[in-house]
C-alpha positions in Angstrom: -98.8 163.6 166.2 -99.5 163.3 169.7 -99.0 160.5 171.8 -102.1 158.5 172.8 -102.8 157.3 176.2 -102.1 153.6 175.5 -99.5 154.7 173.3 -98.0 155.7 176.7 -99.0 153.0 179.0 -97.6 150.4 176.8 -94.0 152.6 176.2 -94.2 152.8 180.6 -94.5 149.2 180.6 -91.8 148.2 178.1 -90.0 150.5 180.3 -90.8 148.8 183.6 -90.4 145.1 181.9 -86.9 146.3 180.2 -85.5 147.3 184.1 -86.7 143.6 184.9 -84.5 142.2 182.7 -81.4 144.1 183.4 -82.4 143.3 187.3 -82.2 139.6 186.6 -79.3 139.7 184.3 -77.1 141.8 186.4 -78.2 139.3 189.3 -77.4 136.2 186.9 -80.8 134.7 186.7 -80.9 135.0 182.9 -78.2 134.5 180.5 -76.7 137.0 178.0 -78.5 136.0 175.3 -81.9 135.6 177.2 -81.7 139.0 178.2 -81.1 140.1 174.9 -84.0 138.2 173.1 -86.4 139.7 176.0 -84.8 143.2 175.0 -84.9 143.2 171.5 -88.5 142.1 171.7 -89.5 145.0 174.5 -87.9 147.5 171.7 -89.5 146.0 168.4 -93.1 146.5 170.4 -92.3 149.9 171.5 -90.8 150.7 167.8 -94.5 149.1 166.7 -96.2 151.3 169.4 -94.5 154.4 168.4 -94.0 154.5 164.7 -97.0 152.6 164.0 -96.7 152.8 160.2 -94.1 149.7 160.8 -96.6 147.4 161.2 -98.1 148.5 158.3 -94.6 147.8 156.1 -94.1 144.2 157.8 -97.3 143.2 157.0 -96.7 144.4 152.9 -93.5 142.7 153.6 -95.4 139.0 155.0 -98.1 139.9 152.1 -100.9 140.1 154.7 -103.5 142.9 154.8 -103.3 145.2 157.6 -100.4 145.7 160.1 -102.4 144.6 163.6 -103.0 141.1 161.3 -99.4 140.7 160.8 -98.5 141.7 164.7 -100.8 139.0 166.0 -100.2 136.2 163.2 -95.8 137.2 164.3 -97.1 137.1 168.0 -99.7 133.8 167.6 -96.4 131.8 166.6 -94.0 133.4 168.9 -96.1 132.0 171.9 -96.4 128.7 169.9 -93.0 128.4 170.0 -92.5 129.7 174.0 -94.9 126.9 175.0 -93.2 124.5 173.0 -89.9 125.3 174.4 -91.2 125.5 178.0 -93.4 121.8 177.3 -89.7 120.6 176.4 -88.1 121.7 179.5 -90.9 120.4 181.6 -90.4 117.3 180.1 -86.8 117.0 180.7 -87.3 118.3 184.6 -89.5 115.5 184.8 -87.4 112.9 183.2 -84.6 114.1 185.7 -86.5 114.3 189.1 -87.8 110.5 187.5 -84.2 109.3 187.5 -83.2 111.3 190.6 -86.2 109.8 192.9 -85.5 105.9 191.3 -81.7 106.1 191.8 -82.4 107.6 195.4 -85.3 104.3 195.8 -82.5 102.1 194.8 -79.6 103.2 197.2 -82.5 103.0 200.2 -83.6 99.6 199.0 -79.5 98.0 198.5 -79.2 99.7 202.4 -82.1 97.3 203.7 
C-alpha cells in the first residue's frame, strides 16, 4: 500500500514535533516524564497514521463504530483533561503572584 500524501505530512510532522521535545528535554525545560507522555503520544498518532487498521481494533475494543469515532471521542477527552490541568495551574500562578504582590504591599506599607 502506498503511502498517501497526508499520510506523509502528518509522519514529517510527528517527526519535526518529536525533535522538539528532545530539544527541550535535553535543554531541561520539560521533565522526564513530560517528554515521555509528549513522545508516546507523537508515536501512537504516527502508529494510527501508518497502520490505520489500529484505529479500527481500538474502537471494537471501546465498542464504538468506526475507528476515526474512537480517535476523536480518545482525543475530545485528552484535551478536556489538558485544559483542565492547565485552568489548575493558572489558578495556582494566580493564587501565588496574589500572595506575592500582598506580602510585597505589606512590607512597603510597615516601611511608611
Amino acid at each position: 500500500m502506498p503511502i498517501l500524501l497526508i499520510q506523509f505530512l502528518i509522519v514529517l510532522f510527528v517527526v519535526f514535533a518529536s525533535v522538539s521535545v528532545f530539544r527541550r528535554l535535553i535543554k531541561k525545560e520539560i521533565s522526564h516524564g513530560v517528554a515521555t507522555g509528549w513522545l508516546l503520544l507523537w508515536l501512537l498518532i504516527c502508529i494510527a497514521v501508518l497502520l490505520p487498521w489500529t484505529t479500527e481494533w481500538v474502537a471494537r475494543l471501546l465498542g464504538v463504530g468506526r475507528g476515526v469515532d474512537a480517535v476523536m471521542y480518545l482525543s475530545i477527552v485528552v484535551l478536556f483533561f489538558l485544559q483542565y490541568r492547565t485552568l489548575l495551574r493558572l489558578e495556582k500562578m494566580d493564587h501565588a503572584i496574589t500572595e506575592a504582590v500582598r506580602g510585597t504591599a505589606l512590607k512597603e506599607f510597615e516601611k511608611e
